[in-house]
Jmol script that loads the backbone (N, CA, C; Angstrom):
load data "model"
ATOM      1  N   UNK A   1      -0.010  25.714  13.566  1.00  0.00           N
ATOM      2  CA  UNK A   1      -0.308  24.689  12.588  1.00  0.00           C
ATOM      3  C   UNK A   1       0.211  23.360  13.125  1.00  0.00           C
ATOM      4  N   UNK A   2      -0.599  22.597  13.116  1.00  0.00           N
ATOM      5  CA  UNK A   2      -0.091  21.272  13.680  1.00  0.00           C
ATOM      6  C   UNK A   2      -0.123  20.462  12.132  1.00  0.00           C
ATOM      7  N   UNK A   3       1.221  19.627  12.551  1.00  0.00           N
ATOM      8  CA  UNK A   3       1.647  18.661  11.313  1.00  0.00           C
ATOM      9  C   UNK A   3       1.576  17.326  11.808  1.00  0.00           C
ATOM     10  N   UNK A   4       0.926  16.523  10.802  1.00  0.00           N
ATOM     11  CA  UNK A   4       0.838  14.702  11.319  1.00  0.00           C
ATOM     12  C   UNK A   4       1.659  14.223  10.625  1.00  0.00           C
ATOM     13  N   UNK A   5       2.735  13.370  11.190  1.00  0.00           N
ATOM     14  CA  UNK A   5       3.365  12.737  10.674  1.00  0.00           C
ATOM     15  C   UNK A   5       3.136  11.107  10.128  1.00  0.00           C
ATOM     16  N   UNK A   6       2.623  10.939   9.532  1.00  0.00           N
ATOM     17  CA  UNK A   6       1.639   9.696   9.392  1.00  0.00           C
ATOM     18  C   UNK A   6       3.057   8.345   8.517  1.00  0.00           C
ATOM     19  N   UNK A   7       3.858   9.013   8.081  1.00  0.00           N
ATOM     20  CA  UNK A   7       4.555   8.143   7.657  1.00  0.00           C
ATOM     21  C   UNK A   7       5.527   7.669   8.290  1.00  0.00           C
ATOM     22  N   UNK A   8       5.873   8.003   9.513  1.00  0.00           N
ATOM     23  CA  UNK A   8       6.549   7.567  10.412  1.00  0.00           C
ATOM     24  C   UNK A   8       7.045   6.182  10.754  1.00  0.00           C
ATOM     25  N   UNK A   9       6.202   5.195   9.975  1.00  0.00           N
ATOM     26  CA  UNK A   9       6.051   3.811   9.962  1.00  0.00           C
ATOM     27  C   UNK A   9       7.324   3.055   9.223  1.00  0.00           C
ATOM     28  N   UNK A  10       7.450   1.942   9.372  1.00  0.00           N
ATOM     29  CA  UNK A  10       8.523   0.996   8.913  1.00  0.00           C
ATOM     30  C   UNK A  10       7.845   1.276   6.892  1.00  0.00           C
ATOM     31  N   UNK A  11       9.151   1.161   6.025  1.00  0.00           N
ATOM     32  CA  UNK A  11       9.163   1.379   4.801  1.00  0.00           C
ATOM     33  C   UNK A  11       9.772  -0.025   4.121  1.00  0.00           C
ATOM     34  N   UNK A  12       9.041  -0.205   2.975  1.00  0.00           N
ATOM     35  CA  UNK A  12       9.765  -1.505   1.787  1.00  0.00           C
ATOM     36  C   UNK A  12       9.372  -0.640   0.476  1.00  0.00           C
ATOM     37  N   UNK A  13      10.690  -0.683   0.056  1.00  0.00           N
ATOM     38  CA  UNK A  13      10.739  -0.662  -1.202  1.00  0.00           C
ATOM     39  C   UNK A  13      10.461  -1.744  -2.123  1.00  0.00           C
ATOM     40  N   UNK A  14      10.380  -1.576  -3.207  1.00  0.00           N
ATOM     41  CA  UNK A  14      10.145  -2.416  -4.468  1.00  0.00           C
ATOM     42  C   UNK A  14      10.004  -2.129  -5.600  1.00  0.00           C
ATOM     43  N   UNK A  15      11.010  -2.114  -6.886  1.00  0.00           N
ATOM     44  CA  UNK A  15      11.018  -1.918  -7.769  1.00  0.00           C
ATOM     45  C   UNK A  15      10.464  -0.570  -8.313  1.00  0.00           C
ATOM     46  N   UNK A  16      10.859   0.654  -7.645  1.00  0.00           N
ATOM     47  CA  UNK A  16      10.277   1.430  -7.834  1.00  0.00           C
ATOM     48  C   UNK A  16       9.187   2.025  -7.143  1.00  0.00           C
ATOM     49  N   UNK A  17       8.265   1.273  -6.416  1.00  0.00           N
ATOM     50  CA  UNK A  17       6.930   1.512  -5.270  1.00  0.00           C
ATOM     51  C   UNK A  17       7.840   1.539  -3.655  1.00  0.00           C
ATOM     52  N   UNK A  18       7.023   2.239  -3.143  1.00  0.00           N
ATOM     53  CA  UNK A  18       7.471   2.212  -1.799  1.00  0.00           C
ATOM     54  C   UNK A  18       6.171   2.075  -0.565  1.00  0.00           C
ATOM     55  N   UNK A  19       6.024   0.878   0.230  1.00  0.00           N
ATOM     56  CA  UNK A  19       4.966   0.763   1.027  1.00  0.00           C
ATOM     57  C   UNK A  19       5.329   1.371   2.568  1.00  0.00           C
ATOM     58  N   UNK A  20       4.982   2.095   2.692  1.00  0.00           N
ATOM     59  CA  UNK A  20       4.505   2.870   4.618  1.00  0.00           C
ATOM     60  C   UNK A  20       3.510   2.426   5.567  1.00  0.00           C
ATOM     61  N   UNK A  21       3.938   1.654   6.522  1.00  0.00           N
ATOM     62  CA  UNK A  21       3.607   1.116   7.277  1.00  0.00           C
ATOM     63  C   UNK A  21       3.006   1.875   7.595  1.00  0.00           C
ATOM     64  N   UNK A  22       1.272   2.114   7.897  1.00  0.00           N
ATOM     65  CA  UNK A  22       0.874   3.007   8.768  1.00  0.00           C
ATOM     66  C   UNK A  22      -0.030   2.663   9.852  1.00  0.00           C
ATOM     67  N   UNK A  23      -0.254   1.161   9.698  1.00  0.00           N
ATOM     68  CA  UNK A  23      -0.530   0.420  11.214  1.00  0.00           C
ATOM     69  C   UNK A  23      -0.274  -1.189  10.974  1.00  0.00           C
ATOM     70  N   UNK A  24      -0.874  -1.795  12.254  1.00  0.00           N
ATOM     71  CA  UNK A  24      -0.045  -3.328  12.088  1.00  0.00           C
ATOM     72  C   UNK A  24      -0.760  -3.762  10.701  1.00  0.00           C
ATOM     73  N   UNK A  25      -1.752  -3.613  10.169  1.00  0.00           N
ATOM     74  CA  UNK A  25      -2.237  -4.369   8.978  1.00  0.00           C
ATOM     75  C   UNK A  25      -2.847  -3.221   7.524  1.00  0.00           C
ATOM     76  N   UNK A  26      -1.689  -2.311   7.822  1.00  0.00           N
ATOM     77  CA  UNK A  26      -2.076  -1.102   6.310  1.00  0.00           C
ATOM     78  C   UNK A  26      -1.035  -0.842   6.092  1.00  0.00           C
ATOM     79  N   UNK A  27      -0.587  -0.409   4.899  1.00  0.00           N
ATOM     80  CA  UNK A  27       0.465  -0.285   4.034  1.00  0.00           C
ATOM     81  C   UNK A  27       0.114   0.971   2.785  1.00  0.00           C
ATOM     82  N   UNK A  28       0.666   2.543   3.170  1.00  0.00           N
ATOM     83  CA  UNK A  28       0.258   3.016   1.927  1.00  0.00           C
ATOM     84  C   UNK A  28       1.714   2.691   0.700  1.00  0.00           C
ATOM     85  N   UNK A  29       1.284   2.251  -0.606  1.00  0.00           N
ATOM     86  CA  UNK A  29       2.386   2.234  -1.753  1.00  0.00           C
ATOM     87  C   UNK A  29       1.913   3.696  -2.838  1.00  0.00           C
ATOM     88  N   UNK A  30       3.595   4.324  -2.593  1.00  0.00           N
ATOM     89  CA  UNK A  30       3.430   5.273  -3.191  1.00  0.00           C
ATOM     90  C   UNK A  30       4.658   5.592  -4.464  1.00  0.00           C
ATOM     91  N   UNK A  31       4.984   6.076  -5.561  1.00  0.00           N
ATOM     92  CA  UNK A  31       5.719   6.437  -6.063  1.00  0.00           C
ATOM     93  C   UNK A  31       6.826   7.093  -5.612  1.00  0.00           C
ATOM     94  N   UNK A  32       7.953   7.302  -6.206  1.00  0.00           N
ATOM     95  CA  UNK A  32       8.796   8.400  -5.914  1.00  0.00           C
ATOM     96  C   UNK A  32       9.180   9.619  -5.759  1.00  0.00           C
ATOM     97  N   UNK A  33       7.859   9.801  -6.379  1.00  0.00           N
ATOM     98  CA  UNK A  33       7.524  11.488  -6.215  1.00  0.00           C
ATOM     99  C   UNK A  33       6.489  11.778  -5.724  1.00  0.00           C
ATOM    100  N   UNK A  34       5.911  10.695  -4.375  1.00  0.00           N
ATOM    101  CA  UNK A  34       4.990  10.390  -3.767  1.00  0.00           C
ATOM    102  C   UNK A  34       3.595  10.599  -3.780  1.00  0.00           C
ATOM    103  N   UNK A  35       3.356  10.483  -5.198  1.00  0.00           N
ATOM    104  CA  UNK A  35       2.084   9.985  -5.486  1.00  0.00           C
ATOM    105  C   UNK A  35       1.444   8.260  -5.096  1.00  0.00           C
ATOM    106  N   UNK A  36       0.092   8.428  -4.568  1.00  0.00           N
ATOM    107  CA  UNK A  36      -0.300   7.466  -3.998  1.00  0.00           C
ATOM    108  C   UNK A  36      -0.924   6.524  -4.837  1.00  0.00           C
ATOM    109  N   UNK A  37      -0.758   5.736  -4.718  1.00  0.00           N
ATOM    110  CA  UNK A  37      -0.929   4.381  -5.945  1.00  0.00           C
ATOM    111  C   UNK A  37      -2.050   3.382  -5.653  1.00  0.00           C
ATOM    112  N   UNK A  38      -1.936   3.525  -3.711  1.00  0.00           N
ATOM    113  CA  UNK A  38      -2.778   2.512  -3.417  1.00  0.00           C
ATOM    114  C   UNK A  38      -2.899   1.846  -2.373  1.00  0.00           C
ATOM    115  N   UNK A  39      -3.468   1.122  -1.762  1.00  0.00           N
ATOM    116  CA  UNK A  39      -2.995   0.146  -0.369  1.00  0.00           C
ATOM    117  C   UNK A  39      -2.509  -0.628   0.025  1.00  0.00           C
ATOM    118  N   UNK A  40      -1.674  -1.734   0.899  1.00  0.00           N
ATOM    119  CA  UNK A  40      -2.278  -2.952   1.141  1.00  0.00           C
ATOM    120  C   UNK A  40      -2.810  -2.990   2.200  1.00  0.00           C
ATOM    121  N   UNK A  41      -3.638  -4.078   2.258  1.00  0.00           N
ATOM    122  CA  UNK A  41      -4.256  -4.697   3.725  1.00  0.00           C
ATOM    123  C   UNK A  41      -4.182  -6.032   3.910  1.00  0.00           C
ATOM    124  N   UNK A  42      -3.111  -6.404   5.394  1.00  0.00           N
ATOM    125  CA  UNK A  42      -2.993  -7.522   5.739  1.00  0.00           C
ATOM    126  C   UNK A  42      -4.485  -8.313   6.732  1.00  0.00           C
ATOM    127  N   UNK A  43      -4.448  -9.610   5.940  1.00  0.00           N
ATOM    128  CA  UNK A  43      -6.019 -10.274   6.626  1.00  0.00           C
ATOM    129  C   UNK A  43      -5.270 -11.261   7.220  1.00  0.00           C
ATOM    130  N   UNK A  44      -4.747 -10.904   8.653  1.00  0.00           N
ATOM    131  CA  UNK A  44      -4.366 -11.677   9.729  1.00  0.00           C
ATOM    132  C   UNK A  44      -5.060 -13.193   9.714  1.00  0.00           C
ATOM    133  N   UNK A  45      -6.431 -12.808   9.837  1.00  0.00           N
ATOM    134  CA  UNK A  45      -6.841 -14.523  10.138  1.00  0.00           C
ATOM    135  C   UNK A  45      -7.037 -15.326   8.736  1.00  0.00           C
ATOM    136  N   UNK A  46      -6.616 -14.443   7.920  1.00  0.00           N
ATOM    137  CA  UNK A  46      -6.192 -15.636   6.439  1.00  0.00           C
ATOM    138  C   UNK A  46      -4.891 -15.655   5.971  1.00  0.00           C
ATOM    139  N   UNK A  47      -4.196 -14.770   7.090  1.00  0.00           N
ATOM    140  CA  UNK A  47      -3.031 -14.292   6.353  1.00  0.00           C
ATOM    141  C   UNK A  47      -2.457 -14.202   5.031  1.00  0.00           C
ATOM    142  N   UNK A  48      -3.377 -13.068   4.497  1.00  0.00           N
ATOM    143  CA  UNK A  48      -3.336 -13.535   3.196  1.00  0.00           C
ATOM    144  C   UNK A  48      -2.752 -11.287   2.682  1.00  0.00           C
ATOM    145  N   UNK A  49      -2.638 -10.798   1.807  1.00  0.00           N
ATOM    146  CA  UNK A  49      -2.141  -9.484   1.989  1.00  0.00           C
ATOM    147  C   UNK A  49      -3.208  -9.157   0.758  1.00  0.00           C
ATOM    148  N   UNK A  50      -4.064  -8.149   0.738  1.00  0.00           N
ATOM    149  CA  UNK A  50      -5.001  -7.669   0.008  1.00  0.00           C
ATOM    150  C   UNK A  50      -4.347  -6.579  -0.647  1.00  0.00           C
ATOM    151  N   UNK A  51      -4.317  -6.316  -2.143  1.00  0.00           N
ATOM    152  CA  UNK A  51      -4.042  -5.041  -2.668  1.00  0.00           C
ATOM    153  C   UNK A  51      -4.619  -4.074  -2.587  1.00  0.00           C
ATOM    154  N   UNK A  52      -4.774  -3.034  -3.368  1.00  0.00           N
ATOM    155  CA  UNK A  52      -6.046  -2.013  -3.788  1.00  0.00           C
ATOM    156  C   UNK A  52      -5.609  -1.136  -4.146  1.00  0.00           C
ATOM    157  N   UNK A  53      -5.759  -0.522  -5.780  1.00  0.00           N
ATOM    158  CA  UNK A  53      -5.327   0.703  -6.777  1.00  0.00           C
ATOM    159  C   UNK A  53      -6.520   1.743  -6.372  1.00  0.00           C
ATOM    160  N   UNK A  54      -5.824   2.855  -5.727  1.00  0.00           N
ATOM    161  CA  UNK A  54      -6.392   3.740  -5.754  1.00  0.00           C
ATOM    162  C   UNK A  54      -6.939   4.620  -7.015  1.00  0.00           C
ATOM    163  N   UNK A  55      -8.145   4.871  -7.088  1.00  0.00           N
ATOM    164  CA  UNK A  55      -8.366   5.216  -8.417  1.00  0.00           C
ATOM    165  C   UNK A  55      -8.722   6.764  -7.971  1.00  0.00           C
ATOM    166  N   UNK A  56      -8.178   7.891  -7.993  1.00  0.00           N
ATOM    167  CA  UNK A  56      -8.522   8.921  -7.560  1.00  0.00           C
ATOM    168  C   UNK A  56      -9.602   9.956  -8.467  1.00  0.00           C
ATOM    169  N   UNK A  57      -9.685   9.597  -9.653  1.00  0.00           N
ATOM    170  CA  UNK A  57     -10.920  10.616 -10.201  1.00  0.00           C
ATOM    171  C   UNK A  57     -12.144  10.013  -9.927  1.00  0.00           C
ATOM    172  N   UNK A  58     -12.259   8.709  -9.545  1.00  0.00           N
ATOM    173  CA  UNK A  58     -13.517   8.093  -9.049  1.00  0.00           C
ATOM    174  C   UNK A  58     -13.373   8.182  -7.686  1.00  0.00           C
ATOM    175  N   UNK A  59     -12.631   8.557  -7.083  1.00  0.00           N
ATOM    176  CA  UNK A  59     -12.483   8.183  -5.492  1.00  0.00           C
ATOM    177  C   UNK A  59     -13.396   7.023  -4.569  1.00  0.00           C
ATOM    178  N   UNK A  60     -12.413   6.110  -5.567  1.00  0.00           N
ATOM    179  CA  UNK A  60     -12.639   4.336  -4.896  1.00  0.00           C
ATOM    180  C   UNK A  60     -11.429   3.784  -5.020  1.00  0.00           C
ATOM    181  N   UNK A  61     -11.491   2.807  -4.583  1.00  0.00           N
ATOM    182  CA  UNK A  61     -10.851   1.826  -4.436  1.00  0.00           C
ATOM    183  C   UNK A  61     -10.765   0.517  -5.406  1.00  0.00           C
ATOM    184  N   UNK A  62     -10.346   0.051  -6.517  1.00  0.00           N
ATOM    185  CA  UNK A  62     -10.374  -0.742  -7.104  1.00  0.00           C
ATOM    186  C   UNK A  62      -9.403  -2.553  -6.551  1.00  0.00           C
ATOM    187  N   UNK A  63     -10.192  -3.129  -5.965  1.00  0.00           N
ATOM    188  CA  UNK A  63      -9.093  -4.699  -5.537  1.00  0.00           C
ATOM    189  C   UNK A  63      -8.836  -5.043  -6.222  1.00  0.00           C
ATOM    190  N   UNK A  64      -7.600  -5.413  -6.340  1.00  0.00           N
ATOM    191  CA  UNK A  64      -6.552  -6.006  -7.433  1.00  0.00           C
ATOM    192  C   UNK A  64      -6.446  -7.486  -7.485  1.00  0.00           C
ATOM    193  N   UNK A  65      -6.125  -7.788  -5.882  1.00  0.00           N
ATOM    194  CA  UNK A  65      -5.882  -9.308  -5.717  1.00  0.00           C
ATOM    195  C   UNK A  65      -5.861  -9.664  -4.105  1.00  0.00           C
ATOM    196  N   UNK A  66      -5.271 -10.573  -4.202  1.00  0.00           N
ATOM    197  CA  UNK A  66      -4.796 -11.187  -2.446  1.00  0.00           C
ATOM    198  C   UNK A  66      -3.801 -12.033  -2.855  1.00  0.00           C
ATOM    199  N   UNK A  67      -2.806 -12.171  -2.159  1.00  0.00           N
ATOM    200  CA  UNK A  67      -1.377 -12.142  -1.954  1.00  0.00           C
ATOM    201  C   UNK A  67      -0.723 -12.652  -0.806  1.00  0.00           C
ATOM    202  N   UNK A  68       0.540 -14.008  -0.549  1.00  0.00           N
ATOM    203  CA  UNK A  68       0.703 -14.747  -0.037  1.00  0.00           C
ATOM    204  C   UNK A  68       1.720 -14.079   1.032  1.00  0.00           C
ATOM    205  N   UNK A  69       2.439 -12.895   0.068  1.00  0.00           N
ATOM    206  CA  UNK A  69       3.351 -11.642   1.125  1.00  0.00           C
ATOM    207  C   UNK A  69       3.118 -10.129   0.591  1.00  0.00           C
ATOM    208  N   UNK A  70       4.035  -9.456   1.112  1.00  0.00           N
ATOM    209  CA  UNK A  70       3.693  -8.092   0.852  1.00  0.00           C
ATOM    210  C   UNK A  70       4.015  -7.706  -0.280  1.00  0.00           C
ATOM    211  N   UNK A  71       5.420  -7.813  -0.658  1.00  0.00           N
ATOM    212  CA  UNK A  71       6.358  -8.549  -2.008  1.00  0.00           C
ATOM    213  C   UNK A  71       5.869  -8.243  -2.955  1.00  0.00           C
ATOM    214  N   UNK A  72       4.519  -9.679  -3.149  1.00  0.00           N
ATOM    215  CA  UNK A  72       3.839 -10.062  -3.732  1.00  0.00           C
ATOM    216  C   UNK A  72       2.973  -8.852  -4.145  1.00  0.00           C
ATOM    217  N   UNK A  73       2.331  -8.415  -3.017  1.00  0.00           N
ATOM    218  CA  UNK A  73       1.178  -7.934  -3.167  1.00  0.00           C
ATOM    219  C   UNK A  73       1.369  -5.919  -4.175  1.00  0.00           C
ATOM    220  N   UNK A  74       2.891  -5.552  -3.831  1.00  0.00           N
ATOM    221  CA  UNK A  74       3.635  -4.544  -4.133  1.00  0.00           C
ATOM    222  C   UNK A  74       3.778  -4.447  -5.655  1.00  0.00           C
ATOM    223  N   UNK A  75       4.514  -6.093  -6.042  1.00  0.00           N
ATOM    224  CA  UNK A  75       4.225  -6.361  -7.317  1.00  0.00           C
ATOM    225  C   UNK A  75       3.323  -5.536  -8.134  1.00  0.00           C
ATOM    226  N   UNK A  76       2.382  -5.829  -8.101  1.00  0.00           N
ATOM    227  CA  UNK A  76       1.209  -5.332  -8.903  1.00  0.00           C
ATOM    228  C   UNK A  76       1.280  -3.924  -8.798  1.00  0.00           C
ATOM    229  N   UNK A  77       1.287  -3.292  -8.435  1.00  0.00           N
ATOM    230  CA  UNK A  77       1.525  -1.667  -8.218  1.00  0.00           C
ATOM    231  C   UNK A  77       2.727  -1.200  -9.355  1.00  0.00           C
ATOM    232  N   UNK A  78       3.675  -1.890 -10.176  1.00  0.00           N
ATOM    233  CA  UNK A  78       4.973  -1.113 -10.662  1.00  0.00           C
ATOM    234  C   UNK A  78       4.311  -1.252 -11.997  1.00  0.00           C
ATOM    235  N   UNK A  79       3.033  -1.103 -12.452  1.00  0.00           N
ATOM    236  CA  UNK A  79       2.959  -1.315 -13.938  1.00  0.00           C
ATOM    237  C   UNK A  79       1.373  -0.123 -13.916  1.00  0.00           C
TER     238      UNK A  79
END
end "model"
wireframe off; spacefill off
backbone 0.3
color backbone group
């Protein structure tokens, strides 16, 4: 059985959410009992940080906003 370690990435907490670096411009935010909440995505050439609530009984993606840091963008995820 081979295991991926996908979270291996640099971690920020926030108020409860926790984002996993899982490449230079993705971020999964997950709960504490690591349920997945959602994304971010950094837009380098606007530098700007994109949210996105995972909506899992629809399996989409709902955008939340865009966001000046990650911080920011984490925010929105604790409610």
């Amino acid at each position: 059985m081979t295991i991926l370690d996908f979270a291996s990435g640099v971690q920020v907490s926030n108020r409860g959410a926790t984002a996993i670096q899982l490449n230079d411009e993705l971020w999964r935010v997950t709960r504490p009992s690591g349920e997945v909440l959602g994304y971010v995505e950094h837009n380098p050439d606007r530098n700007r940080f994109v949210a996105k609530r995972m909506l899992q009984r629809q399996r989409r993606f709902l955008p939340i906003g865009e966001f000046w840091s990650l911080d920011d963008a984490m925010d929105c995820f604790r409610f």
